[in-house]
N, CA and C of each residue as an Amber inpcrd file, in Angstrom:
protein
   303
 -13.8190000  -6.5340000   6.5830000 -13.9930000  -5.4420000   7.5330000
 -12.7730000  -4.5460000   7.4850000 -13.0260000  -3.2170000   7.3660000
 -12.0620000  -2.3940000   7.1350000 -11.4640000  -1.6990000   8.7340000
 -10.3860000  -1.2850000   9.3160000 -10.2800000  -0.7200000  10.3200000
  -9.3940000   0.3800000  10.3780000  -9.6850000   1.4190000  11.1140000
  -8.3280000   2.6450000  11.0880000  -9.4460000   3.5940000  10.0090000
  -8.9380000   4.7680000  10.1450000  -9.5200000   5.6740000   9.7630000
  -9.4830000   6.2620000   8.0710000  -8.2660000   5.2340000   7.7380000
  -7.7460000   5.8460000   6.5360000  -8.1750000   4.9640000   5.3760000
  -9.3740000   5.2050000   5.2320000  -9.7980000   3.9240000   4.2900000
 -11.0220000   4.5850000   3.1780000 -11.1120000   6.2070000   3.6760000
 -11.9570000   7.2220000   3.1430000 -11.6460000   7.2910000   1.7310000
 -10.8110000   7.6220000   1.6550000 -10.2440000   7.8940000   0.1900000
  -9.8890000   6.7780000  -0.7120000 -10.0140000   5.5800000  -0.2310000
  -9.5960000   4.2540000  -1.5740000 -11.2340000   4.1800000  -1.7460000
 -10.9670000   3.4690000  -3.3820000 -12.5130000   3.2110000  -4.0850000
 -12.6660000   2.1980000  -3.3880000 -13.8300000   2.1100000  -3.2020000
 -14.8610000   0.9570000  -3.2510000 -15.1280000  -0.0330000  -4.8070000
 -14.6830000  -1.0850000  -4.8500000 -14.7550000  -1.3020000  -6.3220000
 -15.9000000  -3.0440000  -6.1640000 -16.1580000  -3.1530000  -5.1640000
 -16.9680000  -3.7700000  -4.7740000 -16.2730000  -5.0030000  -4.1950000
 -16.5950000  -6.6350000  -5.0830000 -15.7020000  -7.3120000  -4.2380000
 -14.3570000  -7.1850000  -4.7280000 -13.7920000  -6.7110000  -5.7550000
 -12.3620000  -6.9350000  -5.9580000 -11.7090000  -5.4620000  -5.6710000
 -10.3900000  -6.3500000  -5.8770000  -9.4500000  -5.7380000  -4.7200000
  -8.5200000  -4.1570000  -5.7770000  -9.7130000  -3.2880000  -5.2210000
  -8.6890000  -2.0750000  -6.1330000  -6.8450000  -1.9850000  -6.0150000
  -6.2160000  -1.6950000  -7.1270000  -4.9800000  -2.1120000  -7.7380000
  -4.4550000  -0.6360000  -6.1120000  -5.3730000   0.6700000  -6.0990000
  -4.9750000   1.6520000  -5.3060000  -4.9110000   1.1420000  -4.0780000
  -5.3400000   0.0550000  -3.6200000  -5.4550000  -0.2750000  -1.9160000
  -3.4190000  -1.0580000  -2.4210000  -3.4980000  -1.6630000  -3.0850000
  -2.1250000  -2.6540000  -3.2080000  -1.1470000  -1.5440000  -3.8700000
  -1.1180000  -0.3940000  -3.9610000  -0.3760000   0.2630000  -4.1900000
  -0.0300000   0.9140000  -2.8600000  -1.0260000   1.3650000  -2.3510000
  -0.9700000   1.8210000  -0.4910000  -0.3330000   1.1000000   0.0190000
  -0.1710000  -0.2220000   0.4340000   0.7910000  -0.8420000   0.7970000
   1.7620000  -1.2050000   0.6480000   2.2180000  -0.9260000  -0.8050000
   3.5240000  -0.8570000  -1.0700000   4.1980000   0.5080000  -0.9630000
   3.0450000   1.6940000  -0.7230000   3.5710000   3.0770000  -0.2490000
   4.1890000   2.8910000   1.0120000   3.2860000   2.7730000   2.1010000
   3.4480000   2.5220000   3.3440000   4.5290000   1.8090000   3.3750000
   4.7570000   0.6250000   3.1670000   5.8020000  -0.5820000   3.3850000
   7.1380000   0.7710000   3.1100000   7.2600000   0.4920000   1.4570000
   9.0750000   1.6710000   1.6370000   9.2630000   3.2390000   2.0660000
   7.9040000   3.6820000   2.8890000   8.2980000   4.5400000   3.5550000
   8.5570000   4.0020000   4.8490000   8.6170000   2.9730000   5.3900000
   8.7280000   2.7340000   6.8840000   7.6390000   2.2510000   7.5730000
   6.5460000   2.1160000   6.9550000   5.2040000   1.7610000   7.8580000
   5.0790000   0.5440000   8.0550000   6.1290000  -0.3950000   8.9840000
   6.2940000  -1.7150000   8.8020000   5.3590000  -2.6410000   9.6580000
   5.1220000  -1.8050000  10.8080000   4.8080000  -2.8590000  11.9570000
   3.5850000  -3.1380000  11.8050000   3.0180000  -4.4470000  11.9460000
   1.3750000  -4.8660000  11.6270000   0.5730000  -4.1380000  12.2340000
   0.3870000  -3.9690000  13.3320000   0.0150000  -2.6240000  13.7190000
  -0.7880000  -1.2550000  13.0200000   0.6350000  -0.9870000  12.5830000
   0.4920000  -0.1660000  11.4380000  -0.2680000   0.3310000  10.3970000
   0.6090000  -1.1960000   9.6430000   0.0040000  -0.9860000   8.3030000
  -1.1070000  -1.8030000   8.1400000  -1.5960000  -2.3840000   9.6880000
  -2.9540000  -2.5370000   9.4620000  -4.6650000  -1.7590000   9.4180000
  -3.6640000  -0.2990000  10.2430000  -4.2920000   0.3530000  10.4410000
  -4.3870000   1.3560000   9.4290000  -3.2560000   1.3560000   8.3850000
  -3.0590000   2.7880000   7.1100000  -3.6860000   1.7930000   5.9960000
  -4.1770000   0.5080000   6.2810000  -4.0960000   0.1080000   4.5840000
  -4.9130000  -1.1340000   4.6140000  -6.1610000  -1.6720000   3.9430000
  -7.2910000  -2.6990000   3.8990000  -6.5750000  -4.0430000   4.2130000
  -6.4910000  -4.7450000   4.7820000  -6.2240000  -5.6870000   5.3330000
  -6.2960000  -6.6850000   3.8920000  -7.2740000  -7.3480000   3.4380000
  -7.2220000  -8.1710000   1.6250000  -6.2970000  -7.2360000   0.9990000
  -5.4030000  -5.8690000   1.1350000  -4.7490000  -5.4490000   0.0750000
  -3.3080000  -5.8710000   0.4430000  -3.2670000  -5.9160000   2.0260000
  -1.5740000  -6.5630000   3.0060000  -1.4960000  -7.8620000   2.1980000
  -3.0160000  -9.1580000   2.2190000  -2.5180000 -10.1610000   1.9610000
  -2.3990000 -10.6590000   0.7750000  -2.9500000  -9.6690000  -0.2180000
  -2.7570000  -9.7710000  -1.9110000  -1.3150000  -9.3720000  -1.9950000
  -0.7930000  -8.3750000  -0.9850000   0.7180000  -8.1530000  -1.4950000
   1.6740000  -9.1410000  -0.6420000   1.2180000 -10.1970000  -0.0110000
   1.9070000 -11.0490000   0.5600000   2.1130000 -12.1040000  -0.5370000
   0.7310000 -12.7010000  -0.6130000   0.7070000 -13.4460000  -1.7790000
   1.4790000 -13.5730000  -3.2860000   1.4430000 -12.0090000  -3.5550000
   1.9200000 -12.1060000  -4.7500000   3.2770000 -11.6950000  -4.5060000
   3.7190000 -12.0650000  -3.2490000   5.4610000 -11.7180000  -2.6130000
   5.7970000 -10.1830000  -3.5110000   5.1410000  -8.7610000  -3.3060000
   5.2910000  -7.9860000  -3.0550000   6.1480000  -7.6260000  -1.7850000
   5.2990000  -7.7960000  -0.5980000   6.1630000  -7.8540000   0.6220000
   5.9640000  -8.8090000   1.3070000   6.9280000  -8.9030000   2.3710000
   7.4280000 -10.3140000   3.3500000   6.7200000  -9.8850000   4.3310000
   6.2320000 -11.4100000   4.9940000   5.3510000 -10.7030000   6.0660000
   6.7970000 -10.5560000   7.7480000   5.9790000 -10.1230000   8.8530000
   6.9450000  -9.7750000   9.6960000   7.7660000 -11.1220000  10.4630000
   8.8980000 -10.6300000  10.3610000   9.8610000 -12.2550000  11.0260000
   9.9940000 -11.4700000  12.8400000   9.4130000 -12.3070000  13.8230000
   9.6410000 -12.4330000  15.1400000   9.0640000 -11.1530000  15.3950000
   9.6450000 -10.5110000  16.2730000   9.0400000  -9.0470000  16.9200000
   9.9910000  -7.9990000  16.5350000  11.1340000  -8.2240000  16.3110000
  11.8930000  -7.3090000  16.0290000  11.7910000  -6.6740000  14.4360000
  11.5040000  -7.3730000  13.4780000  11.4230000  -7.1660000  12.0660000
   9.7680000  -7.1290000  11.9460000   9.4430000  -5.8440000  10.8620000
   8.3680000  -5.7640000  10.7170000   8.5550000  -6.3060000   8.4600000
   7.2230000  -6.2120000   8.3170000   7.1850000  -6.3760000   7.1360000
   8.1550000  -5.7160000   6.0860000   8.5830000  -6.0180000   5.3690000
   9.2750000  -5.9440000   4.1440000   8.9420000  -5.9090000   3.1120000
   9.3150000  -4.8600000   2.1510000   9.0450000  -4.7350000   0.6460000
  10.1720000  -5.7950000  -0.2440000   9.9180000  -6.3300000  -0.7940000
  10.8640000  -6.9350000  -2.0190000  11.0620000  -6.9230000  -3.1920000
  12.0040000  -6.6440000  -4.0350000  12.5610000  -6.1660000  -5.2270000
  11.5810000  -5.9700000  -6.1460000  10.4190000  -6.5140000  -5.9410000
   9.4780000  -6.8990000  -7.0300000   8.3500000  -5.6380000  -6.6110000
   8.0990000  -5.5130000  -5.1440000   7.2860000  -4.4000000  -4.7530000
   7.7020000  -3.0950000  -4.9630000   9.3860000  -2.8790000  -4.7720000
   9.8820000  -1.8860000  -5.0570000   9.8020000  -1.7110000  -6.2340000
  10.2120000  -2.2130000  -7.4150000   9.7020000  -2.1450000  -8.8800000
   8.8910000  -1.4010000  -9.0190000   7.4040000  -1.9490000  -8.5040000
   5.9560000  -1.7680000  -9.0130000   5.4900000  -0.7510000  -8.5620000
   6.1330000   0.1420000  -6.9510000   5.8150000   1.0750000  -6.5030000
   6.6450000   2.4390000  -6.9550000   7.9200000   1.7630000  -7.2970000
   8.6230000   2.5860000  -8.3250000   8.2350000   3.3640000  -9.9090000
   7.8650000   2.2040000 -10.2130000   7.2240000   2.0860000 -11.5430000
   5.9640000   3.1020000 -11.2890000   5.5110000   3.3330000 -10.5580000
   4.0320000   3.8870000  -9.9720000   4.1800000   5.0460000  -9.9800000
   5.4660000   5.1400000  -9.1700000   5.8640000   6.7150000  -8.7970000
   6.7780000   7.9570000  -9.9200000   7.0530000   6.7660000 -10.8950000
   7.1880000   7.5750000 -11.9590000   6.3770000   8.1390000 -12.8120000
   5.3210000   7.6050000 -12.8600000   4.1400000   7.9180000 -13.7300000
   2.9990000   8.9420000 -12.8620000   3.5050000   8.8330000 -11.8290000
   2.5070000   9.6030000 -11.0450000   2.7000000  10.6850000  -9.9980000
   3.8160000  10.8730000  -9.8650000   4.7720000  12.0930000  -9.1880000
   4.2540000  12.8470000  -9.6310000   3.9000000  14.2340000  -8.2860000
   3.3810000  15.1970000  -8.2420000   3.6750000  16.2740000  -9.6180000
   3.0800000  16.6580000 -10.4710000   3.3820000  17.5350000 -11.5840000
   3.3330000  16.6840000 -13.0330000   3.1600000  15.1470000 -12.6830000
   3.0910000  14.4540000 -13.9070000   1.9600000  14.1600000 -14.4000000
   1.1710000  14.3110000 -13.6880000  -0.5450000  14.1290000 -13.7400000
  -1.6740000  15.1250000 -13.2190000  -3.0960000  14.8540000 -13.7710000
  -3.3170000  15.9900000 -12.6500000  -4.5110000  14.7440000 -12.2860000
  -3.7450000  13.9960000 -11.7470000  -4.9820000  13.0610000 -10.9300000
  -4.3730000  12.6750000  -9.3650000  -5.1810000  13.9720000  -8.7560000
  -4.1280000  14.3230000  -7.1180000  -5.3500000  13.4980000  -6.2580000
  -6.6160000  13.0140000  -6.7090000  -7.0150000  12.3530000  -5.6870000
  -6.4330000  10.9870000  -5.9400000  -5.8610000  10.3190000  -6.4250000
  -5.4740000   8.9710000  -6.8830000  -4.2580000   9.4820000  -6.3540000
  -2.7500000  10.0980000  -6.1700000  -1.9510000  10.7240000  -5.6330000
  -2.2730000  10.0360000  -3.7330000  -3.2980000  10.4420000  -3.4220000
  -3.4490000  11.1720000  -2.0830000  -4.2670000   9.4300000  -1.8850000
  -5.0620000   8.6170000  -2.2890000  -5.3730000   7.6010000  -2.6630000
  -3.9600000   6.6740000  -1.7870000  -3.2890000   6.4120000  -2.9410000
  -1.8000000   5.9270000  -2.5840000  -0.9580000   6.3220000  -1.4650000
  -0.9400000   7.3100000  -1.6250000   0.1940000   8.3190000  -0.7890000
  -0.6370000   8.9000000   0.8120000  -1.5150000   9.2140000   0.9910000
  -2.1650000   9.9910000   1.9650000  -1.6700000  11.0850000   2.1190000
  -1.3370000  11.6790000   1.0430000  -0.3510000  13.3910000   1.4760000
  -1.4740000  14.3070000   0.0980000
């Protein structure tokens, strides 16, 4: 079950888990979108716990700390954003997919 409004623009790829929903959450995560809350509401819930799983990001410690990206998420969202920064492609719905901008 999907929730929050922002779920228009990722594919539907049926049961598996498009690579663009687990890229969204590693968007969200190192811009700041930490609190479960949140990024439950910007990003498919199976894509939070595929990037838990595959320790992309940490899930939230107590109330004060929200989720965390880790070296390995930063990598991959890095890695992402080089290949796909505005002017490097012209695939702006996959852009907007990831990014929501």
């Amino acid at each position: 079950m999907q929730a929050g409004r922002f779920f228009d623009d990722l594919p539907d790829d049926g049961p598996e888990l498009p690579d663009t929903a687990v890229l969204r959450v590693l968007w969200m995560t190192a811009q700041g979108m930490v609190w479960p809350w949140l990024l439950q509401s910007m990003c498919r819930r199976d894509a939070i716990e595929h990037a838990l799983k595959s320790e992309l990001i940490w899930a939230p410690v107590g109330d004060h700390l929200g989720y965390h990206i880790t070296d390995a998420g930063r990598r991959r969202i890095m890695d992402w954003y080089q290949e796909n920064r505005p002017g490097t492609q012209d695939d702006s719905a996959h852009w907007r997919a990831v990014t929501m901008r």
